[in-house]
Backbone as a chain_set.jsonl record, in Angstrom:
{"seq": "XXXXXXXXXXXXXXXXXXXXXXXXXXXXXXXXXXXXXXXXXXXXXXXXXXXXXXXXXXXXXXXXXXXXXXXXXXXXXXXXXXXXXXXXXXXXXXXXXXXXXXXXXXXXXXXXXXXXXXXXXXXXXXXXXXXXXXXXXXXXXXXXXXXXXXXXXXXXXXXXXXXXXXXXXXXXXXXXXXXXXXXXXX", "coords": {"N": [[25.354, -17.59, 4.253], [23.415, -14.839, 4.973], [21.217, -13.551, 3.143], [19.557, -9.959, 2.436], [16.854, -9.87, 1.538], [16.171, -11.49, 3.958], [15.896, -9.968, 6.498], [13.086, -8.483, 5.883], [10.155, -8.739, 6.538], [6.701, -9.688, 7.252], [3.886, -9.479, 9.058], [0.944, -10.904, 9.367], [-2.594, -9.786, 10.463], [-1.426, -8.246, 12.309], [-2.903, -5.843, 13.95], [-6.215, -6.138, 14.921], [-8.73, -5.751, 12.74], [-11.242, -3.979, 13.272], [-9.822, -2.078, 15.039], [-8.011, -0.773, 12.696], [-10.013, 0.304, 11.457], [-10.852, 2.251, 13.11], [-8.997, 3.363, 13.435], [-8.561, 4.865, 10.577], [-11.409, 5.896, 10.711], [-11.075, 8.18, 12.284], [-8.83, 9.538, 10.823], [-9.664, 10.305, 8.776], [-12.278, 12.117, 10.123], [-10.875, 14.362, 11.008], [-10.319, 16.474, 9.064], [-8.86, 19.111, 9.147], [-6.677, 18.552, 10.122], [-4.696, 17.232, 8.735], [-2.322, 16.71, 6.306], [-0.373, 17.495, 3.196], [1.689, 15.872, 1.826], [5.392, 15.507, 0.129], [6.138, 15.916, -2.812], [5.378, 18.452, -3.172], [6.369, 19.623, -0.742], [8.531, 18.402, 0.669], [11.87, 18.075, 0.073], [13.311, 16.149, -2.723], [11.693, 14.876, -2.917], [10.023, 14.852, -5.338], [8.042, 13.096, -6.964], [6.403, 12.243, -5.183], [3.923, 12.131, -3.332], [0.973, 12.284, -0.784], [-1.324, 12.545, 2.186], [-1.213, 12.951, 5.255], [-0.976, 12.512, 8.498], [-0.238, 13.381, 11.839], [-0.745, 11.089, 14.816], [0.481, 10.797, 17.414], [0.173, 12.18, 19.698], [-2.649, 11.187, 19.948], [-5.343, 10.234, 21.92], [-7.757, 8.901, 22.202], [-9.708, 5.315, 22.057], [-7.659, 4.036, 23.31], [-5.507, 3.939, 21.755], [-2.902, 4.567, 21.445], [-1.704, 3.106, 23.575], [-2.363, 0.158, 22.158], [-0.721, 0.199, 20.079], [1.738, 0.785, 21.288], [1.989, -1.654, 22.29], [1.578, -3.711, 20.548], [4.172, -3.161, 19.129], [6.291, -3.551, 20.927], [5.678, -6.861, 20.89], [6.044, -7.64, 18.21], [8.302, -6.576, 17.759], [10.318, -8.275, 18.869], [9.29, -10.881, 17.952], [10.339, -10.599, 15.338], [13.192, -10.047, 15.72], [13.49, -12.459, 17.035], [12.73, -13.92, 14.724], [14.286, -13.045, 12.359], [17.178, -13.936, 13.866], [18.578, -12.344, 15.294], [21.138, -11.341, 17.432], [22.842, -9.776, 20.131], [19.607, -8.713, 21.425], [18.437, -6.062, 19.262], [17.587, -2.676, 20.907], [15.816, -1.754, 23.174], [12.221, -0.746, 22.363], [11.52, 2.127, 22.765], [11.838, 4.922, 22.428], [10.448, 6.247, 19.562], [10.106, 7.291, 16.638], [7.186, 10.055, 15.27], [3.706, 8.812, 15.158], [2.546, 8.079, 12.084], [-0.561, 8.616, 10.803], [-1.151, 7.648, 6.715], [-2.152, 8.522, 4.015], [-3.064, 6.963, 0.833], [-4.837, 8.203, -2.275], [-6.168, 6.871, -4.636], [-5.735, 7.359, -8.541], [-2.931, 7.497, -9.393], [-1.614, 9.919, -8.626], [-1.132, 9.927, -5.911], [1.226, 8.502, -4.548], [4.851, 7.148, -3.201], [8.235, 7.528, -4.109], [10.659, 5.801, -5.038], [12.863, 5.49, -2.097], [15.212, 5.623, 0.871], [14.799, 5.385, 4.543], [16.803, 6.512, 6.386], [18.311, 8.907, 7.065], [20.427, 11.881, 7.066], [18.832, 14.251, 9.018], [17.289, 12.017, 10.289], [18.911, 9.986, 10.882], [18.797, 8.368, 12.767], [17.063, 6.652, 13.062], [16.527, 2.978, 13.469], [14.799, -0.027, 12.57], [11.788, 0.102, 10.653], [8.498, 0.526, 11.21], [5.376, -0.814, 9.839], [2.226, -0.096, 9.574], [-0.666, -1.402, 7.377], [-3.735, -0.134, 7.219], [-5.626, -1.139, 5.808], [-7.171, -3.462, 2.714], [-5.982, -3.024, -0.43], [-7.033, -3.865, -3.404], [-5.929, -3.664, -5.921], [-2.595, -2.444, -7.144], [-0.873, -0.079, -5.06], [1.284, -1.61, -3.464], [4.036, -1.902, -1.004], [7.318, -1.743, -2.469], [10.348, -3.038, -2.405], [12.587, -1.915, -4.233], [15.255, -2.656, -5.193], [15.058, -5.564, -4.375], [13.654, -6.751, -5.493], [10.904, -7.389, -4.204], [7.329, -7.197, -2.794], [5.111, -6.235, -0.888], [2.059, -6.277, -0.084], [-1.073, -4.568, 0.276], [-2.881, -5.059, 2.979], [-5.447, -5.648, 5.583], [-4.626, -4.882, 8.7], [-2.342, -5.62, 8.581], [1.253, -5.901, 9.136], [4.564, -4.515, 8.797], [8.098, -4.839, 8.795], [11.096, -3.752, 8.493], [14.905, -2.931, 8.052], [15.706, 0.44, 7.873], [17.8, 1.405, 6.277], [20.101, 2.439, 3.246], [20.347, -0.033, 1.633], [17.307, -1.058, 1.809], [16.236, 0.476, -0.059], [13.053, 1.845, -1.283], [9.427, 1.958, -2.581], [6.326, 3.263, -2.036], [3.661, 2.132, -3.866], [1.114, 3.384, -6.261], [-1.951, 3.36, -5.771], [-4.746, 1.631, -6.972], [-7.212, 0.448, -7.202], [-8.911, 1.846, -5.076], [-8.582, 3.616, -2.279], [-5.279, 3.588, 0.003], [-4.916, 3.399, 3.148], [-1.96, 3.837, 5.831], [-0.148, 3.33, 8.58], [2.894, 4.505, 10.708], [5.761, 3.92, 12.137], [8.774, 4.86, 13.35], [11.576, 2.961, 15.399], [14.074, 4.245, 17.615], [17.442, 4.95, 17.518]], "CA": [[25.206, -16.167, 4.473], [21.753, -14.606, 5.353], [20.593, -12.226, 2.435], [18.89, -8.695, 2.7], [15.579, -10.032, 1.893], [15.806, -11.781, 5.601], [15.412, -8.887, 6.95], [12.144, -7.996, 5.547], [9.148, -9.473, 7.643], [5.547, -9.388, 7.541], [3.309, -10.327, 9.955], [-0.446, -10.592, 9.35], [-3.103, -9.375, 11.66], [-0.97, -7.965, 13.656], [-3.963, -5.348, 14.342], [-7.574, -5.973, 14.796], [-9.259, -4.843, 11.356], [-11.981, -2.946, 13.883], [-8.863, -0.969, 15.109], [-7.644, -0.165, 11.863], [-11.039, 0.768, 11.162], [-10.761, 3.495, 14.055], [-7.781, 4.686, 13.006], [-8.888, 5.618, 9.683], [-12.605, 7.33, 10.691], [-10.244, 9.455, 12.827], [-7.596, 10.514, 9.912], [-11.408, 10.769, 7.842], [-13.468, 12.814, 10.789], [-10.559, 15.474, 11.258], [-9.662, 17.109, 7.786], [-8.111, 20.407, 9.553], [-5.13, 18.153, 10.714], [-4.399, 16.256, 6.957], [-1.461, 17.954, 5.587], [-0.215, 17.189, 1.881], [3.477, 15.999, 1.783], [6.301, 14.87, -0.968], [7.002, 16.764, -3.815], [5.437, 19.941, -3.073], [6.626, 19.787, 0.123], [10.015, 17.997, 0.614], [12.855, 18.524, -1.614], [13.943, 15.17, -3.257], [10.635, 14.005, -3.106], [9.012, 15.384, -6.415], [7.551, 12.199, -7.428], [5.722, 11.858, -4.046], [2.103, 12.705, -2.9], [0.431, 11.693, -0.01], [-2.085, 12.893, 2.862], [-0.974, 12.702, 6.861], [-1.919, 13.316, 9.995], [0.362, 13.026, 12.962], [-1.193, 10.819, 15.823], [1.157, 10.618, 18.354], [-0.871, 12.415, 20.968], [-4.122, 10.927, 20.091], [-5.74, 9.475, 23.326], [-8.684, 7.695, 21.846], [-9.591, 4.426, 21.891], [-6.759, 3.122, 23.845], [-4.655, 4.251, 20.628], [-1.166, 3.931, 21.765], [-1.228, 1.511, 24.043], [-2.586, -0.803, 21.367], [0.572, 0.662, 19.108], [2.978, 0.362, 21.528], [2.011, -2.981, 22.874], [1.717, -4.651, 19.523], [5.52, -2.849, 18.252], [7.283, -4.579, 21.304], [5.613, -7.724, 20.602], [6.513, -7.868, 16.961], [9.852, -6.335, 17.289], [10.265, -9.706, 19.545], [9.109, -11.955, 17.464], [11.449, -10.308, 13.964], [14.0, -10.437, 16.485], [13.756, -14.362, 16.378], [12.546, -15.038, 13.361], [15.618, -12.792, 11.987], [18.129, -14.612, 14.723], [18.95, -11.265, 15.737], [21.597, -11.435, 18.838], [21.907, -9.774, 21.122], [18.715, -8.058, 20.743], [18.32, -5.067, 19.36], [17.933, -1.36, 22.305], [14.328, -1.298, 23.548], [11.234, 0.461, 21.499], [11.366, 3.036, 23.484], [12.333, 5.95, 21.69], [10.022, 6.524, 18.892], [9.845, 8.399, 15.627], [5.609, 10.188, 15.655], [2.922, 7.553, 14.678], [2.074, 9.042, 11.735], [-1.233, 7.73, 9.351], [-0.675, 8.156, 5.259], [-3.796, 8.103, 2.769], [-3.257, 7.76, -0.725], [-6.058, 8.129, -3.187], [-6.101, 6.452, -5.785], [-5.669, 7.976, -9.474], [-2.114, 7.644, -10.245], [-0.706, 10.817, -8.513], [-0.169, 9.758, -4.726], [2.838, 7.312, -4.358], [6.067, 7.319, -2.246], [8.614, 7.252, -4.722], [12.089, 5.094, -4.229], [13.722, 5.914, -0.437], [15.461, 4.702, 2.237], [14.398, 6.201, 5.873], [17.55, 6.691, 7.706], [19.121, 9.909, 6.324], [20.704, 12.903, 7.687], [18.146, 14.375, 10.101], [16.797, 11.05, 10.643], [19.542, 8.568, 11.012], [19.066, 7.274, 14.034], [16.164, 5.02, 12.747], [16.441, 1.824, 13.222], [14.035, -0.297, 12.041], [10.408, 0.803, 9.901], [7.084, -0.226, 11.231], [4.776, 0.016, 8.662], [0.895, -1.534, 9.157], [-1.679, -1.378, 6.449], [-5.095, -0.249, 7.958], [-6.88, -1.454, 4.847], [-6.756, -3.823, 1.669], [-6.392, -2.791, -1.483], [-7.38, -5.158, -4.354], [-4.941, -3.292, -7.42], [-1.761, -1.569, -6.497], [-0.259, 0.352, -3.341], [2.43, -2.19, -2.822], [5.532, -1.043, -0.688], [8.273, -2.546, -3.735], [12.087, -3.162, -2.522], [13.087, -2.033, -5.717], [16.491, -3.133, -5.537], [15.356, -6.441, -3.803], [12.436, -7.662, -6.325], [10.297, -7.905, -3.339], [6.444, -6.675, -2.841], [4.416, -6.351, 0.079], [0.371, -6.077, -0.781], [-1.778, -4.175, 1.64], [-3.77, -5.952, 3.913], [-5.67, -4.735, 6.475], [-3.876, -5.05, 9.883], [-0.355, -6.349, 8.418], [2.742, -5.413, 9.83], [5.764, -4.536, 7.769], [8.784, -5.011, 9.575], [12.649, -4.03, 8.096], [15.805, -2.126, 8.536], [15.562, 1.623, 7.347], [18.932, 1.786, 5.363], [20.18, 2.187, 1.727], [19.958, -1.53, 1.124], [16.197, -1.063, 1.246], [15.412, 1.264, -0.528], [11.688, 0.885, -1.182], [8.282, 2.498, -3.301], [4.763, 3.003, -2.198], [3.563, 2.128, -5.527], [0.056, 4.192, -6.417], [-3.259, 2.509, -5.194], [-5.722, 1.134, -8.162], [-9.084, 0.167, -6.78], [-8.971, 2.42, -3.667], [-7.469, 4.41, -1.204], [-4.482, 2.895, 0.959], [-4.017, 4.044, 4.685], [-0.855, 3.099, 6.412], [0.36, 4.014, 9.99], [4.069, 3.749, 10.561], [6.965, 4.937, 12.764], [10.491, 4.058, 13.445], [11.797, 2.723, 16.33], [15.207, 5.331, 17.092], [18.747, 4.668, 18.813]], "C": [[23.745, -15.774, 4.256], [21.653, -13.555, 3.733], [20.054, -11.05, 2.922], [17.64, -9.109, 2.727], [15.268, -11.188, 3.24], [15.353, -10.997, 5.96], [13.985, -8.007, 7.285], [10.692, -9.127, 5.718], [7.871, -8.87, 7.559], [4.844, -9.99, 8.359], [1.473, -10.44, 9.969], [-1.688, -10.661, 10.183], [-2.651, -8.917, 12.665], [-1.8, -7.032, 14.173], [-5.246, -5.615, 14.1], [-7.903, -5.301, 13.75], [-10.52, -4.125, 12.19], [-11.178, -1.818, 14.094], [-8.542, -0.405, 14.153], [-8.779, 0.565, 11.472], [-11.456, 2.027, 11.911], [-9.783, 4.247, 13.352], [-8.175, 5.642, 11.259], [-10.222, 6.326, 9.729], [-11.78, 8.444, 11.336], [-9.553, 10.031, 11.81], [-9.31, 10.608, 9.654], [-11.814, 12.034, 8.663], [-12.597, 14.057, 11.209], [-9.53, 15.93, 9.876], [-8.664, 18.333, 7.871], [-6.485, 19.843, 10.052], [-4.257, 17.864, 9.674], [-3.585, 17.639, 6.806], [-0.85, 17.028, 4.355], [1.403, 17.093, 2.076], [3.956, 15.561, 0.407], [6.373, 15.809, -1.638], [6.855, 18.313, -3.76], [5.689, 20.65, -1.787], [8.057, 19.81, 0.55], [10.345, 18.416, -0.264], [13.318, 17.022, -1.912], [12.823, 14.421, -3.28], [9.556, 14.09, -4.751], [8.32, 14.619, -7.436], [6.358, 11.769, -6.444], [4.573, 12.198, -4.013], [1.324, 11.854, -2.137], [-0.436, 12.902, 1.107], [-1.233, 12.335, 3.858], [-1.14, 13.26, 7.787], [-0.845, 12.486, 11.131], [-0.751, 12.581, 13.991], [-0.607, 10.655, 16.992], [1.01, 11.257, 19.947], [-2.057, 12.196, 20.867], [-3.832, 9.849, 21.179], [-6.609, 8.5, 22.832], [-8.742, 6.317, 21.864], [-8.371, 3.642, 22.025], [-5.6, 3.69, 22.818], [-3.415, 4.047, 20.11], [-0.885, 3.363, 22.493], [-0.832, 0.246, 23.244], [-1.232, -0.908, 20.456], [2.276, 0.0, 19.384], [3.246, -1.279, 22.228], [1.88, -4.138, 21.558], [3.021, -4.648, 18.687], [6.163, -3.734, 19.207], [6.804, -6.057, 21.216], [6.03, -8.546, 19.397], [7.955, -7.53, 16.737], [11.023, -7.894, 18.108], [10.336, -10.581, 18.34], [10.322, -11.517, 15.554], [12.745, -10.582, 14.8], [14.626, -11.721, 16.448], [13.797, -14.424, 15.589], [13.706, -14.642, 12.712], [17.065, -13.577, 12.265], [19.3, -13.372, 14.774], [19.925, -11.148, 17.423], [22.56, -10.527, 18.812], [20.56, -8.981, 20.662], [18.762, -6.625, 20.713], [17.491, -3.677, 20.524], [15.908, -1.898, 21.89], [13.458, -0.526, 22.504], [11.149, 1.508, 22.505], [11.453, 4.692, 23.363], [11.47, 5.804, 20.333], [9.765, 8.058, 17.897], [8.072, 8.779, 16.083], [5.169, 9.399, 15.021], [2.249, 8.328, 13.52], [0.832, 7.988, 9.896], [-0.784, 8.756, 8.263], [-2.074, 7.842, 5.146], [-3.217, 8.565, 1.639], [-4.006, 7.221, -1.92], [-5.386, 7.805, -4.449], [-6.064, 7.201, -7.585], [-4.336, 8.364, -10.383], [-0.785, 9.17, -9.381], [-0.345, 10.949, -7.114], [0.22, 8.315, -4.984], [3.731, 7.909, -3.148], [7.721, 6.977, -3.717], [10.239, 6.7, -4.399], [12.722, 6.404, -3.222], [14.036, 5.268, 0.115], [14.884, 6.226, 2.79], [15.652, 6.632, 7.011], [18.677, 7.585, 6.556], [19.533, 11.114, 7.013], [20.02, 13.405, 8.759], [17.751, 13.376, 11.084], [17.21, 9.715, 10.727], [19.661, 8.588, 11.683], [17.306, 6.575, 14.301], [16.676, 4.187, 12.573], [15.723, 0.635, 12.795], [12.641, 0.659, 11.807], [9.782, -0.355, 10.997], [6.167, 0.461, 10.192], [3.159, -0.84, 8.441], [0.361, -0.842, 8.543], [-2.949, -1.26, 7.323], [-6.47, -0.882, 7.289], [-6.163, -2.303, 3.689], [-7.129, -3.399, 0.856], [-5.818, -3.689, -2.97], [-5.991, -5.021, -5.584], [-3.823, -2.163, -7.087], [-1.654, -1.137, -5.456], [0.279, -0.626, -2.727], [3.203, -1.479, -2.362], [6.256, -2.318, -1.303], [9.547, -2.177, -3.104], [12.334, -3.21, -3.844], [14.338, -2.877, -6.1], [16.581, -5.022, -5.172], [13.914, -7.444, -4.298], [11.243, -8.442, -5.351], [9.202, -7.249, -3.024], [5.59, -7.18, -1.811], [3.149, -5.674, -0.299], [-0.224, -5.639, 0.489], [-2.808, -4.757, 1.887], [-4.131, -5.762, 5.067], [-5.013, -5.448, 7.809], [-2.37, -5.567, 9.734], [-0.141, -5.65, 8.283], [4.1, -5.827, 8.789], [6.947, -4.342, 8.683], [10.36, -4.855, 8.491], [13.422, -2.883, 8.532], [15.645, -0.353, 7.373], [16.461, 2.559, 6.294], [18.857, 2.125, 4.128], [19.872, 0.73, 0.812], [18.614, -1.972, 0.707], [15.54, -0.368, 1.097], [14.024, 0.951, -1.316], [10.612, 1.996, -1.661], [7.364, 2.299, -2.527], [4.104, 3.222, -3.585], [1.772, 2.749, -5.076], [-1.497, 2.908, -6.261], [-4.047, 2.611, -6.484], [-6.856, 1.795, -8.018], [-9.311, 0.553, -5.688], [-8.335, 3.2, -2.859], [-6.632, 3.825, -0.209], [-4.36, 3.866, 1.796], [-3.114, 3.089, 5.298], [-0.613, 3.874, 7.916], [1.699, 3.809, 9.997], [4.872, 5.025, 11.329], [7.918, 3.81, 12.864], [11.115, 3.868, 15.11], [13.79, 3.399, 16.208], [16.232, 4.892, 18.355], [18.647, 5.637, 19.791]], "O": [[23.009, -16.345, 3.452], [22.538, -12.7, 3.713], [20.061, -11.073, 4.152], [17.032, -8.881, 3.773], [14.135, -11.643, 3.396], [14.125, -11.022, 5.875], [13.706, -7.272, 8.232], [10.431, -10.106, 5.019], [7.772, -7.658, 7.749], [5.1, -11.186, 8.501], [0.915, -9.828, 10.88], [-1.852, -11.774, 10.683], [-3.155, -9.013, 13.785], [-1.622, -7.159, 15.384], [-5.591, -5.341, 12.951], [-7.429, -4.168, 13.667], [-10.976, -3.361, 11.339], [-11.47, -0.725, 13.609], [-8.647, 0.807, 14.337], [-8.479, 1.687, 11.062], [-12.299, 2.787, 11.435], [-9.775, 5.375, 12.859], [-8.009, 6.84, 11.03], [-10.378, 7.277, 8.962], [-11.848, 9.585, 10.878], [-9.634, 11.259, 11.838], [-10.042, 11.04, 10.545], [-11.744, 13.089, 8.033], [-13.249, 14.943, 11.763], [-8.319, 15.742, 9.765], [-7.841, 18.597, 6.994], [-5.474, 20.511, 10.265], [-3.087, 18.245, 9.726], [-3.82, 18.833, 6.988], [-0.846, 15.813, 4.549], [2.161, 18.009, 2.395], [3.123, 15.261, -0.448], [6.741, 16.823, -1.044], [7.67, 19.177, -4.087], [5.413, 21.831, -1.578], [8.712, 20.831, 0.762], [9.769, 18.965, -1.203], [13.906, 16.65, -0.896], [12.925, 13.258, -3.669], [8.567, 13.408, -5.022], [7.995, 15.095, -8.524], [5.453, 11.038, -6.847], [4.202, 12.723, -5.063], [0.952, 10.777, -2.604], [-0.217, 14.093, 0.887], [-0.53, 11.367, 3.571], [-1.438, 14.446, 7.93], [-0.716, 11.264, 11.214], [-1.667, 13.378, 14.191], [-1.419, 10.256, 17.827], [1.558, 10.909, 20.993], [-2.801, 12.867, 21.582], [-2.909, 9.064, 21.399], [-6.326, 7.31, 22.973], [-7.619, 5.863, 21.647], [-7.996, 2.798, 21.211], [-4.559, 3.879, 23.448], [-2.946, 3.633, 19.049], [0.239, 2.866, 22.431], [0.173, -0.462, 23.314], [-0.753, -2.004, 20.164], [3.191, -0.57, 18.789], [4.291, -1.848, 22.543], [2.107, -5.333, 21.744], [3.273, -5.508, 17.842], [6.675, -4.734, 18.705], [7.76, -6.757, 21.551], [6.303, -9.746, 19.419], [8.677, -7.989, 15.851], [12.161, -8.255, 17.807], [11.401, -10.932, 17.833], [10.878, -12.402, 14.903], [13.383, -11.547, 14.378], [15.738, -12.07, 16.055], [14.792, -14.962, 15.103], [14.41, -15.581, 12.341], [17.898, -13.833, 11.396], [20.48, -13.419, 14.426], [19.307, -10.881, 18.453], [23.186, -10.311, 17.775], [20.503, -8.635, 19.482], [19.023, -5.939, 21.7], [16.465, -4.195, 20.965], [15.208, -2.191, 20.921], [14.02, 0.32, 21.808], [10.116, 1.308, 23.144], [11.113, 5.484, 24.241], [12.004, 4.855, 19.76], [9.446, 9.216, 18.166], [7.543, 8.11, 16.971], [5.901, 8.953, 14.137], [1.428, 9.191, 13.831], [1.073, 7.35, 8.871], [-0.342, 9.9, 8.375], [-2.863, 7.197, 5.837], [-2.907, 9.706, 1.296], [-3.863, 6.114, -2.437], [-4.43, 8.286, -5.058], [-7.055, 7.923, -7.474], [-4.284, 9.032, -11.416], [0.427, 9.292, -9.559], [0.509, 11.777, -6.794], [-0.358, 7.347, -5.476], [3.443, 8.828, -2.381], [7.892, 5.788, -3.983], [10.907, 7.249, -3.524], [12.944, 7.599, -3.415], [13.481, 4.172, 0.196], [14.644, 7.326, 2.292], [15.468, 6.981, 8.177], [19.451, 7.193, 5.682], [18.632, 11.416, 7.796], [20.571, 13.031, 9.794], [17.77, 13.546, 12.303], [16.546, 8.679, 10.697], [20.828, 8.864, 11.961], [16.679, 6.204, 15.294], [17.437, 4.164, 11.606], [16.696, -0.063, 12.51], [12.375, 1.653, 12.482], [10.189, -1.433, 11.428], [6.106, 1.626, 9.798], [2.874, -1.735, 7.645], [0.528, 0.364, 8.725], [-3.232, -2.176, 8.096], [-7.614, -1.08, 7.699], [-4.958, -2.156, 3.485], [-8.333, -3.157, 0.771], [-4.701, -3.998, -3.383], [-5.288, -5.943, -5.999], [-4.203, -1.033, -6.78], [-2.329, -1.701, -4.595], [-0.001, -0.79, -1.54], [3.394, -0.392, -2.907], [6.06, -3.488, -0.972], [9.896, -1.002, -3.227], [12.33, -4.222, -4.544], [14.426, -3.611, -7.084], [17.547, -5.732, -5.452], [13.369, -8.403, -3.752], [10.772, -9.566, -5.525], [9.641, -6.132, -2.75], [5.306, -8.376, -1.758], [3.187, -4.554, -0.807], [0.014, -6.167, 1.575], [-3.665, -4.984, 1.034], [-3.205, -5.659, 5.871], [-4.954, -6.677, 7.803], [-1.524, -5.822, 10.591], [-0.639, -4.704, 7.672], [4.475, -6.877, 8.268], [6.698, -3.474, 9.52], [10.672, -5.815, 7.786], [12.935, -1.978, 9.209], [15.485, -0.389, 6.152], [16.251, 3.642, 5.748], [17.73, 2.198, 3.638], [19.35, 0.557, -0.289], [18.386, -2.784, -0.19], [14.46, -0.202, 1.664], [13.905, -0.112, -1.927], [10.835, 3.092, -1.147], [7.302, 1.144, -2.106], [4.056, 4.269, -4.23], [1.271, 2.625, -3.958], [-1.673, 1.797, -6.761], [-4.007, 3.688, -7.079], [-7.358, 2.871, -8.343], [-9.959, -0.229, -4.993], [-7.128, 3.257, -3.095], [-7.335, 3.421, 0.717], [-3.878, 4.968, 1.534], [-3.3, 1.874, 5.352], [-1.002, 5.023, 8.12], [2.01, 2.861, 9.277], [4.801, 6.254, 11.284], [7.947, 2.599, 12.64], [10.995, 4.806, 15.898], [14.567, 3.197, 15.275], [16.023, 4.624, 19.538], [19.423, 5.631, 20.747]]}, "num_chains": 1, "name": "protein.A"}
């Protein structure tokens, strides 16, 4: 019998560290877009704190091509490496591409969640790449599944969006973590 931590797939480099390097002067060079989410925002989040900026109509630099041509390649290859049959519905349907930033100091995190909840259950799998490494903290932690993914610039986080993995952005050390990430939706 397969376990839960199957499921949970990284893939490294899956973006050019120049690209990631775009994507974050852009969240950087437009501050009027950055909006403050989690606890003083959501309700059940009041442990949370983060920076984001919806990109999902940025044109730039190729932007979403690059996005969407590197999600069906990877949702391919988890596909296999999972032994996923038949394969899971097309990417085609997407949650917005949306970068995170969180500064370091202890008070942005993501605090335990799953992603597929009332409004938003009809996610099916997370994408979740790292645009940057950071040396001390800002793991995403499967709490329940003693499992820690370290940010690294251009790796690809790959799992199912359920209760089973429920999951932390633990608070960044020695730096600021940006992430990009959407959900691929039934």
């Amino acid at each position: 019998m397969t376990g839960l931590s199957h499921y949970i797939r990284t893939y490294s480099g899956a973006l050019p560290d120049g690209f990631c390097e775009q994507v974050v002067q852009q969240f950087e060079s437009d501050p009027s877009n950055q909006t403050r989410n989690g606890g003083s925002v959501r309700a059940g989040l009041s442990e949370s704190s983060w920076l984001e900026m919806d990109l999902s109509d940025f044109t730039g630099f190729n932007f979403r091509n690059v996005i969407l041509n590197c999600l069906r390649h990877y949702k391919s290859a988890y596909e296999k490496d999972c032994g996923i049959r038949p394969a899971l519905p097309d990417a085609g349907d997407l949650a917005p591409l949306v970068v995170k930033r969180y500064d370091p100091g202890g008070a942005d995190r993501f605090q335990p969640h799953f992603d597929s909840i009332g409004e938003v259950a009809d996610r099916y799998l997370v994408f979740l790449w790292y645009l940057n490494g950071v040396d001390e903290g800002g793991e995403t932690e499967f709490v329940d599944l003693d499992i820690r993914s370290r940010p690294e610039t251009g790796k690809l986080l790959i799992f199912p969006p359920f209760w089973m993995y429920r999951h932390a952005g633990r608070p960044p050390v020695s730096g600021p973590k940006y992430i990009l990430s959407t959900y691929t939706l039934w």
